[in-house]
C-alpha positions in Angstrom: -9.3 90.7 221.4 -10.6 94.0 223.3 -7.9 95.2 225.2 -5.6 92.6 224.6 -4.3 92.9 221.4 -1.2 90.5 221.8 -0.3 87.7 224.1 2.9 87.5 225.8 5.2 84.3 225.0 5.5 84.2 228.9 1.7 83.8 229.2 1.6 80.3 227.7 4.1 79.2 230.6 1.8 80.6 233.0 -1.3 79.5 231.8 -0.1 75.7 231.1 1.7 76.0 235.0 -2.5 77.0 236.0 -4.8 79.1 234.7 -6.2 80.5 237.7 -2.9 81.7 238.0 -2.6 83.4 234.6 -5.9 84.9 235.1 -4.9 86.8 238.5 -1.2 87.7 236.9 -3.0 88.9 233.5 -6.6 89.8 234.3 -6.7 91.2 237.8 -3.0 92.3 238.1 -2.0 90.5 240.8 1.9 89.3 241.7 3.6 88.9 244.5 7.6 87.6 244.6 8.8 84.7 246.6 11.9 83.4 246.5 11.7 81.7 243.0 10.4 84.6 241.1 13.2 86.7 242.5 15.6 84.3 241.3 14.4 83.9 238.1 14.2 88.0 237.5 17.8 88.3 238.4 18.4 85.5 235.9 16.6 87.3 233.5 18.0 90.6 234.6 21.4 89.5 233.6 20.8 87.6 230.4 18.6 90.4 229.1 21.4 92.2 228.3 21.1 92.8 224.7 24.1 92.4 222.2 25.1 90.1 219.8 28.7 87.9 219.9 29.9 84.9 217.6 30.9 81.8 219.9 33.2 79.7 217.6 30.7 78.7 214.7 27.3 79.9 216.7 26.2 83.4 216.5 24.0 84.2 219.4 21.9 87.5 219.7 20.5 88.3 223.4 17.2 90.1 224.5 15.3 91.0 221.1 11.4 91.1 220.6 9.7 88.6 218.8 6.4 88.9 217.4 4.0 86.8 215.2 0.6 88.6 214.0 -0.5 85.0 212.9 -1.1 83.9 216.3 -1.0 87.5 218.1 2.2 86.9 220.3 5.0 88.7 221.4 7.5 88.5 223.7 11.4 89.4 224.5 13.6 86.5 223.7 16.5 85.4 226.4 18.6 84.2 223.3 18.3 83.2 219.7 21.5 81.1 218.3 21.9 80.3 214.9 24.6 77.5 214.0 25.1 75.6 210.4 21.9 76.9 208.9 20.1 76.6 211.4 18.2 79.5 214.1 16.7 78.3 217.3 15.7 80.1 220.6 17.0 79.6 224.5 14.9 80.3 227.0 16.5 80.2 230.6 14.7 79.4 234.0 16.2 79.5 237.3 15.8 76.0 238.2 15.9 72.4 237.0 13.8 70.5 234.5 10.4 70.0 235.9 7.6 67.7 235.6 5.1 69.7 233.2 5.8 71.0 230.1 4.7 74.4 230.4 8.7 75.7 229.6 8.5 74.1 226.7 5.0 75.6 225.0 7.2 78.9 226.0 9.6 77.7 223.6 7.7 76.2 220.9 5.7 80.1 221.6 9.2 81.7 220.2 9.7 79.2 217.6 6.5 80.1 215.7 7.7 83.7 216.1 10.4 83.0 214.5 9.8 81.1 211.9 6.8 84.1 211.1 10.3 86.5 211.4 12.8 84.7 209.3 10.3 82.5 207.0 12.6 79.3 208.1 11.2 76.1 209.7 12.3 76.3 213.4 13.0 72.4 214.4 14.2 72.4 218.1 15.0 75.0 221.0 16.2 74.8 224.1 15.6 75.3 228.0 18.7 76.2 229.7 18.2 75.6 233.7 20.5 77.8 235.4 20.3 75.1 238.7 21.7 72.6 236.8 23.9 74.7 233.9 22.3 72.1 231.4 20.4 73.0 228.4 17.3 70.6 227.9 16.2 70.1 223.8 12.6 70.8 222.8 11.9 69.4 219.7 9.1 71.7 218.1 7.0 68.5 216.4 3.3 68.9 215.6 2.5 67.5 218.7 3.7 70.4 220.5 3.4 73.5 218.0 -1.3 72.3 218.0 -0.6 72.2 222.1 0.5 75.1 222.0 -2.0 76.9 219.1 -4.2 75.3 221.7 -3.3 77.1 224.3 -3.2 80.7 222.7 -6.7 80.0 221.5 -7.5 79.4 225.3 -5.9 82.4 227.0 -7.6 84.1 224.4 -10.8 82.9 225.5 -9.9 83.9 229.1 -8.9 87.1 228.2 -12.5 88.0 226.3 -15.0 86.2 227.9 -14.2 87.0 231.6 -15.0 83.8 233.5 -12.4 83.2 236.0 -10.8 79.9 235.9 -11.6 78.2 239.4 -8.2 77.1 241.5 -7.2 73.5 241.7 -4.7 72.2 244.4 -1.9 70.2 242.9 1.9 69.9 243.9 3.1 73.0 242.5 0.9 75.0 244.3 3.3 74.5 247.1 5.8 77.1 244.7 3.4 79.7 243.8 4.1 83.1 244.6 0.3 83.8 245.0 -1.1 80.6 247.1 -1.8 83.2 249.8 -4.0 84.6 247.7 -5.7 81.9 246.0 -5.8 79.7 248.9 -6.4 76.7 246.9 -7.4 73.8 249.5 -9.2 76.2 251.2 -11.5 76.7 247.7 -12.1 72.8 247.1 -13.0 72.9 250.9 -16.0 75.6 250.6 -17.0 73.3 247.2 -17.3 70.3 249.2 -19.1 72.0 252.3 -22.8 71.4 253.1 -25.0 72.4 255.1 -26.5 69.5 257.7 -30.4 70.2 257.8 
């Protein structure tokens, strides 16, 4: 994969959010904070502390890497839990459960990690929004595990054959930390110009 030998977990969350996006963050090396990604690294910042504890009959182990040379990921984990048999990761986010799915190809992302780690069948995860204090089940079917074998295989592709995704205005452009520099609107605008002979 020339010089990108592994994908991080974190990349599937960006790349399903837009791939534009992913392809500034990853390919030209562009970020710039707004108030969200702020939030969410000083959520990260304080459940990245590693350790390990036993909460009643759940063992939980914080900020460990996961890797999977099947599917060339890897990726520090927020938390992994393991309760009656069974191990499953947490990934927090800093707000509330959205409308697109890209949180959970994160999770499904650690799951096949996992199960590559521990040589168990990962069934479910969860997405704990820190807005809400509520954790939101992902059910790793097959549905979501080819999504997101889908997805690697595309950020791949981005990552080795270097055509830029073009940017597409949607909603959640309106929450991107690098709209200023994408400019969106502005790109579907110059599409649609013409010249009047």
């Amino acid at each position: 994969m020339n010089d990108f030998d592994y994908i991080s977990i974190a990349t599937l969350n960006q790349y399903s959010y837009c791939p534009h996006r992913c392809w500034r963050m990853s390919c030209a090396g562009e970020f710039t904070d707004n108030q969200y990604t702020i939030e969410g690294t000083s959520l990260h910042d304080r459940v990245h502390t590693m350790g390990e504890i036993n909460r009643d009959e759940t063992w939980q182990v914080r900020a460990i890497w996961l890797k999977s040379e099947r599917y060339k990921l890897i990726g520090k984990s927020d938390l992994i839990e393991s309760a009656e048999g069974e191990i499953y990761p947490v990934e927090y986010k800093r707000g509330r459960k959205g409308e697109w799915d890209n949180d959970e190809l994160q999770v499904c992302a650690q799951a096949l990690c996992l199960e590559e780690m521990t040589g168990k069948n990962i069934a479910t995860g969860y997405v704990y929004y820190a807005q809400s204090h509520q954790r939101q089940l992902v059910e790793i079917s097959e549905g979501l595990r080819q999504e997101a074998i889908a997805t690697i295989s595309a950020i791949t592709a981005l990552f080795t054959q270097g055509i830029i995704p073009q940017p597409v205005y949607k909603p959640r452009c309106k929450g991107c930390s690098l709209y200023s520099q994408c400019l969106p609107q502005a790109t579907e605008k110059v599409s649609r110009y013409q010249e009047v002979s």
